[in-house]
C-alpha positions as CSV (number, residue, x, y, z in Angstrom):
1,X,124.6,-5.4,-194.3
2,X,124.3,-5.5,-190.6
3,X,123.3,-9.6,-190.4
4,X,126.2,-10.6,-193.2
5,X,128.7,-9.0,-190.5
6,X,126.2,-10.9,-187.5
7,X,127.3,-13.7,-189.4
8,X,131.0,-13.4,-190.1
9,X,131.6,-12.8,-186.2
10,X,129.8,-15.3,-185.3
11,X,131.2,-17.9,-187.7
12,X,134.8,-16.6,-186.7
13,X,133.6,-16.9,-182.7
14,X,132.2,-20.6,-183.5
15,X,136.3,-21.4,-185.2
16,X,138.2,-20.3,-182.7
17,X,136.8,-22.3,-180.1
18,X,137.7,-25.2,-182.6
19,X,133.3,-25.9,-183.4
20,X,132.9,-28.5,-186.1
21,X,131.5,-28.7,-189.2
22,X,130.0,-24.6,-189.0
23,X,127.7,-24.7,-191.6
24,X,126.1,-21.1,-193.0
25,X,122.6,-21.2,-194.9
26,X,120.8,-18.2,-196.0
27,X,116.9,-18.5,-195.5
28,X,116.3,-15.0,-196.4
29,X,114.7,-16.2,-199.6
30,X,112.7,-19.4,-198.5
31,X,111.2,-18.1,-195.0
32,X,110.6,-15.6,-192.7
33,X,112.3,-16.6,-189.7
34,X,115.8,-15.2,-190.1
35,X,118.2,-14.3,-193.3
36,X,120.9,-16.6,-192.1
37,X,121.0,-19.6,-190.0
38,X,124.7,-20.7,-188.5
39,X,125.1,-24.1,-187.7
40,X,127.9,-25.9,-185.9
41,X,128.6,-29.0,-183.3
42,X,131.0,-29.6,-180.3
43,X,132.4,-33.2,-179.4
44,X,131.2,-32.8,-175.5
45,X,129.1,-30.4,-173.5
46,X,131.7,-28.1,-171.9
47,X,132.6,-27.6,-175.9
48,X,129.0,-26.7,-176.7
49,X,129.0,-24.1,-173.7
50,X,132.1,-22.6,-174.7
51,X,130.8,-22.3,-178.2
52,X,127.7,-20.3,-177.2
53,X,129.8,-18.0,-175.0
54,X,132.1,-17.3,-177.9
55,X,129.3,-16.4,-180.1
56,X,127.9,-14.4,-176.9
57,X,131.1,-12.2,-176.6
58,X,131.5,-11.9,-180.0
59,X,128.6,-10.2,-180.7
60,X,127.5,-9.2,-177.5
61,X,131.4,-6.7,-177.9
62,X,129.7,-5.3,-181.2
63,X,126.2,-4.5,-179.5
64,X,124.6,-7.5,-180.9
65,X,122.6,-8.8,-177.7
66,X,120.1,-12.5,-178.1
67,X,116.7,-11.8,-178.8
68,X,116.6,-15.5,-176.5
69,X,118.7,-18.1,-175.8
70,X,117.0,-21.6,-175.5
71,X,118.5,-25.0,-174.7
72,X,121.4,-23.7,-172.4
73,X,121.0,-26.0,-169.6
74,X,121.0,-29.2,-172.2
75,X,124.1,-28.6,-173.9
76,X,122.9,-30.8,-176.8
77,X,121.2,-27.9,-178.8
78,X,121.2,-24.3,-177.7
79,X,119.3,-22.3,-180.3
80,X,120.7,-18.5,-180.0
81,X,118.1,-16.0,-182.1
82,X,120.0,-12.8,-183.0
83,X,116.7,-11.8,-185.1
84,X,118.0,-11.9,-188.6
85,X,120.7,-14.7,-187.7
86,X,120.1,-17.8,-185.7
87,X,122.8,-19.6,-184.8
88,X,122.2,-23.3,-183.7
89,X,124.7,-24.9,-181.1
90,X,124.6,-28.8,-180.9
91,X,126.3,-31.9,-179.5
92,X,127.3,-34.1,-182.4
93,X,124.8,-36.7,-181.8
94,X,122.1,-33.9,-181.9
95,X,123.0,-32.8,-185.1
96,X,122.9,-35.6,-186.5
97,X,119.6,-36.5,-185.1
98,X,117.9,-32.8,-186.3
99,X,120.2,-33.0,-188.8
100,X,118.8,-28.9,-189.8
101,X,120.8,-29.1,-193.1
102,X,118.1,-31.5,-194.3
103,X,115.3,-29.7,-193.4
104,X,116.6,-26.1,-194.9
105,X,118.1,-27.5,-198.0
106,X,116.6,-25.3,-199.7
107,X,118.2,-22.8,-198.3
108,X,121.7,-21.4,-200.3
109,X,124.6,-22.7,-198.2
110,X,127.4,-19.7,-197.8
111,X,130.8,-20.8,-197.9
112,X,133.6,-18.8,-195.7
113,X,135.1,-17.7,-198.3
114,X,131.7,-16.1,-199.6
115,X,131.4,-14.1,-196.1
116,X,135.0,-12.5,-196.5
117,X,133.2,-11.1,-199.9
């Protein structure tokens, strides 16, 4: 399934650039929006930045180019939509604020070791 392997790249780009707390939740079920949304924090704002590039690279070296990009000049939430996966980029404090997990509870949360399956 092309968005399961959106996903795992993604999740893998958000690691090695050391992002916190990468949370996956499926949506596929619940809304319309996207199958999967990514979620994950840096500790400052060149972090955040070099999150979203890693997630740009990443995909953008399998063919997988944005739909949009929003948020980039902020660095406290940059919102990256993929189509079926959304990945959400966010300075600690942002998270926390937003806090996404909350709102898509609902949602079935995807461990890594479910994506290596």
């Amino acid at each position: 399934m092309e968005s399961k392997e959106m996903v795992k790249l993604a999740y893998k780009a958000l690691e090695d650039k050391k992002g916190e707390d990468i949370q996956v939740i499926e949506i596929k079920d619940i809304s319309i929006i996207a199958d999967y949304f990514i979620i994950a924090n840096g500790t400052n704002a060149p972090q955040v930045d070099a999150l979203v590039d890693s997630v740009k690279d990443a995909l953008g070296r399998k063919g997988y180019e944005p739909k949009r990009i929003e948020g980039v000049r902020s660095a406290s939430w940059i919102l990256m939509d993929y189509g079926d996966v959304v990945v959400h980029v966010f300075s600690k404090e942002d998270r926390l604020f937003y806090n996404l997990e909350r709102i898509w509870r609902d949602g079935k949360t995807i461990n890594k070791e479910q994506l290596e399956n």
